[in-house]
N, C-alpha and C positions, 0 to 999 in steps of 0.2 A: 148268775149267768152261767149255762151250761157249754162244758166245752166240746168240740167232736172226741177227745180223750175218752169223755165220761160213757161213749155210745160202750155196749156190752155186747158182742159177735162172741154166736155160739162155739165156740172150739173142740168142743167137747166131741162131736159127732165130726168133726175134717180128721185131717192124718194128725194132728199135734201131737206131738210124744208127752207137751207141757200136761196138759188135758187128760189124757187116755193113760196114762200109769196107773190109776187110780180109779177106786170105785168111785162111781156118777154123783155120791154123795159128798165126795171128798171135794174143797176148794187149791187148788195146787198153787201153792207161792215159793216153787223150787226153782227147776230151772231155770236159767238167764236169757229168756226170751220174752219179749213184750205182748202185751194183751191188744196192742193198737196197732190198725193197717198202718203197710207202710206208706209211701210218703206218694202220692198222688202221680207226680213225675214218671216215679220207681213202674206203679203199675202199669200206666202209659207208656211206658218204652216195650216192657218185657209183652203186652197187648201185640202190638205194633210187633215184634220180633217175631209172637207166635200166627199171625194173620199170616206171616209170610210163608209158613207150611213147610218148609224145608231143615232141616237141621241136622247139616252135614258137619263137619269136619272146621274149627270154625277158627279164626282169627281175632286177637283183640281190635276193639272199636279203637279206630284211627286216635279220637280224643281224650284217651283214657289214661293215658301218662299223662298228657297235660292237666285233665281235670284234678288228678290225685294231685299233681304237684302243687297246684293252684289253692285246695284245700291245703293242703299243707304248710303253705304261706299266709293264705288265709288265719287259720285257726292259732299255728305255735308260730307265726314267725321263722317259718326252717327253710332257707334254700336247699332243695334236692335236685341233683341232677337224675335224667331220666335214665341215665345207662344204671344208676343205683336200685332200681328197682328188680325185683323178685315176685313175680305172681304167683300164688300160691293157692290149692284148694282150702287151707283152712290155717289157721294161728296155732291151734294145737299142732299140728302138722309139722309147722315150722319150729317150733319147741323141740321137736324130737331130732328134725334133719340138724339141727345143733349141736345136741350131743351127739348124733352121728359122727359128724364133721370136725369137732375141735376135741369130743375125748379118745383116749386109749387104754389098749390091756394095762389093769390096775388105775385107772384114773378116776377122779369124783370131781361131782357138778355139786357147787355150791345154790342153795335154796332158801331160801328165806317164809318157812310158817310160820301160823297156818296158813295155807295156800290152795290156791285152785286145785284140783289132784289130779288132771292130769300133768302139771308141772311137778307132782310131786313125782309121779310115775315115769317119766320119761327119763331120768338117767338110769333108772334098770333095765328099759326097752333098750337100750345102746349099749347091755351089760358095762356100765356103771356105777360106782357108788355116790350113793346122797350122803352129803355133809348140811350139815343143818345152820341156821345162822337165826334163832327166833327172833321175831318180832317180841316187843317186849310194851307191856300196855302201862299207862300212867292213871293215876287216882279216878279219872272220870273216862277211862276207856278208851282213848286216844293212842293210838299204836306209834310207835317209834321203833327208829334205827340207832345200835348200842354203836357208833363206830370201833371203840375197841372190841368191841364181841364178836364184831360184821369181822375183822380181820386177822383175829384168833380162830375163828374156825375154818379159818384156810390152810389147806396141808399143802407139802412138797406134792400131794398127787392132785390137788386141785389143778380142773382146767377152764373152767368154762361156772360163770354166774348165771343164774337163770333168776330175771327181774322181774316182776310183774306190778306194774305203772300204769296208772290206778290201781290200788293192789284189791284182789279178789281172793278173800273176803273182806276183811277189816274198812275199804273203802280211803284208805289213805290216797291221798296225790302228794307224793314226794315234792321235797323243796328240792329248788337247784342246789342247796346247800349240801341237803343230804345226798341227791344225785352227784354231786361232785366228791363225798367223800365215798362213797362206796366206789365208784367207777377209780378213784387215784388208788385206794387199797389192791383193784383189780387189775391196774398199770404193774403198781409195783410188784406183786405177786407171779404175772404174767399169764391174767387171765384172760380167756375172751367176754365178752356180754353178749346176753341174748336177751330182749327186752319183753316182754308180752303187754303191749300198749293197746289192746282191744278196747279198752272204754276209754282210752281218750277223747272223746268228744263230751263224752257223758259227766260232765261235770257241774254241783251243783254250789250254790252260791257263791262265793268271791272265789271260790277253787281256779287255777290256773296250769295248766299242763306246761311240763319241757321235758321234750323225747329229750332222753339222757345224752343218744349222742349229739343232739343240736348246743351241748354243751362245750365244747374245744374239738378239733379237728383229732387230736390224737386219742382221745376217747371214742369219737366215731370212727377212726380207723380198726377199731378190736371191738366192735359194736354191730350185731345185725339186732336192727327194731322192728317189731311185728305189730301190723296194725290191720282194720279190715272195717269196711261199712256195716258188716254184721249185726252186732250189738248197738250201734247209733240209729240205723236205718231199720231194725228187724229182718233180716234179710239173711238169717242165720243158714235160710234150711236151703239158699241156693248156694253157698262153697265159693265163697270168694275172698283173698285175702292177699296183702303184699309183704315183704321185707324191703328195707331199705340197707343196703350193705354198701357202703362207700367206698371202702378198698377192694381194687381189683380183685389181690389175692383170696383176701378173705370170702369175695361174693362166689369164687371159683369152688375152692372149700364144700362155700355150702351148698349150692350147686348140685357138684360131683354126688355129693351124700344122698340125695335121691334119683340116683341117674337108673333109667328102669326101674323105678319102682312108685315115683311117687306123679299121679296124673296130671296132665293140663288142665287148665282151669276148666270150669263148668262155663257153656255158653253162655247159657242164662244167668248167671252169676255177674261174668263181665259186663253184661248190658244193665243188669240193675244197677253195677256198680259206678257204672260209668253214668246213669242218670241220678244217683242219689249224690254222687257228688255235683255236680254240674249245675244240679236244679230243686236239692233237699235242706238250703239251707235255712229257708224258712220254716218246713215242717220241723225241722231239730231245732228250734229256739221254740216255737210251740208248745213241740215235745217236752223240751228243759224243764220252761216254764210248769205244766202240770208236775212233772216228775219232783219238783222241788216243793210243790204244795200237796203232794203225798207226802214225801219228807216229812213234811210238819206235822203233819196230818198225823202220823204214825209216831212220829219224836212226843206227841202230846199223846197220844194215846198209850204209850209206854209206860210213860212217867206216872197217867194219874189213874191207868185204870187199872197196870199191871203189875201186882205187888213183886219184889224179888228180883224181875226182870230189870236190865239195865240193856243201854245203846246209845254208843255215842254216832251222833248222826255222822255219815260216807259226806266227804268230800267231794267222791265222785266213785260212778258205779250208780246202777238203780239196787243196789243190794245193801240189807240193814244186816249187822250183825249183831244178835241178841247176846245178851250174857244170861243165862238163867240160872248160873249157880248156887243163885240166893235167894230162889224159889220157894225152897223145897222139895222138889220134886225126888221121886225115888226112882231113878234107872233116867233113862236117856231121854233127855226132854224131846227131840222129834220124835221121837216112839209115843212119851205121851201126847203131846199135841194131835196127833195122826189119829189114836185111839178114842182120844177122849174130845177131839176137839172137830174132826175131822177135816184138818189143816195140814196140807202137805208142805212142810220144808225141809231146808237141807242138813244133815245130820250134821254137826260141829267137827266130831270126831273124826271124817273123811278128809278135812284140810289139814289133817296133821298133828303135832305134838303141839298142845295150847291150844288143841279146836273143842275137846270134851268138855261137854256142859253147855256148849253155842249151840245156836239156829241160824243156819240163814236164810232171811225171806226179803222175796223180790217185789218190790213193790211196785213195778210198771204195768198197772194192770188199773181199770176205773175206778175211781174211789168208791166209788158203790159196792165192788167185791173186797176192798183193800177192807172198808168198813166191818162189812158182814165178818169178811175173817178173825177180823182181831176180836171183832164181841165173842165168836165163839173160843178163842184162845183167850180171851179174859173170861166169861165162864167155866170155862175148865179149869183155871188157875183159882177161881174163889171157890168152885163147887171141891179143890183136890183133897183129898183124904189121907194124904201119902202111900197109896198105893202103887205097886208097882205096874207099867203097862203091858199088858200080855203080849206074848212074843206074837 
């Protein structure tokens, strides 16, 4: 039985960055945006907004704190009051207004890679230093948190943890376990949290989310959590995104930190946002569901067609993280893939210290294309020679 997933819309020829980096021949499984319309609702509102011709100067939709909060309650179980909220053009955005806000001259933002990179980059935008805290992986690929390690790498000039839950790339969803020892290490220390919760929805099998600060009230008082319909909805390229900061002061802080500089939301943004929470909960269980039978789809095709390659399958996130180190390959396995495979992913080495030798590929996309790519990235790995890929 065919799903609406599996329909294949040309992107190639519209504005998509995913698409168009690359030559026509190349299949792209980089960037963290989905190959499927969004959520029916979604297009129906932003319809309806643009019929009306006008697009002045504009106000959030009366029902858009309540819907978010209502997801909110819905999905983790988290009472939020609406004064807690922070509309934000984007999660990265909000990563950086952080270290704005809680570092100073001489100060470092604790990080945990390999990692998204713009999280890696944002304490030197703040002129900050990055302290590092790796993630550290077990026998079958499974990343973890060293607690003694997580709080040995905290100095006198640390101020500010930068989390990212679901973590991107490795695909982990933190336990409240581990969420509550990293968060008491950052009590005691006297640090702030800043969360990047953007795939929180995206979670695949028995995976279960908890925003870190839904964890004890004095944890979310030293906590702004960043989350955003983006990545759940596809809805990336319209700029919409919240914080949830429960203390006054703290919300003040962060605030201040893009005062004249950082823009109000996108109209169009708020109105999708406000319909894909409100009226997308069916197409995200949909969605899940395919999303999870790529998963397999790809977890099996790893295992038996891909010699060297290893992947422990994402709890959550649409993103697999490959291990290619036991390839063989000579020079930078996304160079080769790209080259010989004509398979765009993400370079390993860009998430940071422990990323050389990874790929990561996105697998929200039909399995028709998810298919075609891998046979070409399994032919390139039987056909390789050990040759290096030209620059």
């Amino acid at each position: 039985m065919t799903s609406p997933f599996d329909e294949v819309r040309d992107r190639r020829h519209s504005d998509s960055c995913k698409w168009r980096q690359y030559d026509e021949d190349v299949l792209p499984l980089w960037v963290a945006d989905m190959d499927f319309p969004s959520p029916e609702p979604v297009v129906r509102a932003l319809r309806r907004r643009v019929e009306h011709g006008i697009f002045g100067y504009g106000e959030e939709p009366s029902a858009l704190r309540e819907d978010i909060i209502a997801h909110l309650a819905r999905r983790f179980h988290w009472a939020v009051d609406p004064a807690a909220l922070v509309l934000l053009p984007g999660v990265v955005t909000g990563v950086n207004l952080a270290c704005c806000a809680f570092g100073a001259p001489g100060a470092s933002v604790l990080v945990q890679p390999p990692v998204y990179p713009p999280i890696l980059e944002a304490p030197s935008n703040a002129g900050l230093q990055r302290v590092d805290a790796p993630l550290t992986a077990d026998a079958a690929g499974r990343y973890h948190v060293g607690p003694e390690a997580f709080e040995a790498a905290i100095t006198p000039q640390t101020r500010l943890f930068l989390l990212c839950n679901p973590h991107n790339p490795v695909g982990r969803v933190f336990t409240p376990r581990e969420l509550g020892q990293m968060a008491e290490a950052c009590l005691r220390n006297g640090l702030q949290i800043c969360s990047d919760e953007i795939h929180c929805d995206l979670l695949l099998g028995d995976a279960t989310h908890t925003p870190i600060a839904a964890l004890d009230p004095e944890i979310a008082k030293h906590t702004v959590t960043l989350m955003a319909p983006s990545k759940t909805y596809n809805i990336a390229g319209l700029g919409f995104a919240f914080a949830v900061v429960s203390d006054p002061t703290l919300r003040a802080r962060f605030r201040a930190a893009g005062k004249g500089l950082v823009p109000g939301v996108n109209l169009m943004g708020m109105v999708a946002a406000q319909a894909a929470f409100a009226e997308g909960g069916g197409w995200l269980a949909e969605c899940l569901d395919y999303l999870e039978g790529n998963q397999r789809f790809l977890a099996a095709f790893v295992r038996d067609a891909m010699p060297g390659v290893r992947m422990h399958p994402p709890e959550g996130t649409h993103l697999a993280w490959l291990d290619c180190r036991s390839a063989g390959l000579t020079g930078n396995p996304e160079a080769f893939f790209l080259k010989t495979a004509r398979v765009a992913l993400n370079d390993g080495a860009s998430f940071g210290p422990g990323g050389a030798g990874f790929v990561r590929l996105n697998f929200a996309c039909p399995r028709a294309v998810l298919a075609q790519a891998l046979e070409r990235m399994a032919q390139a790995l039987n056909g390789h020679k050990g040759q290096p890929p030209a620059d």
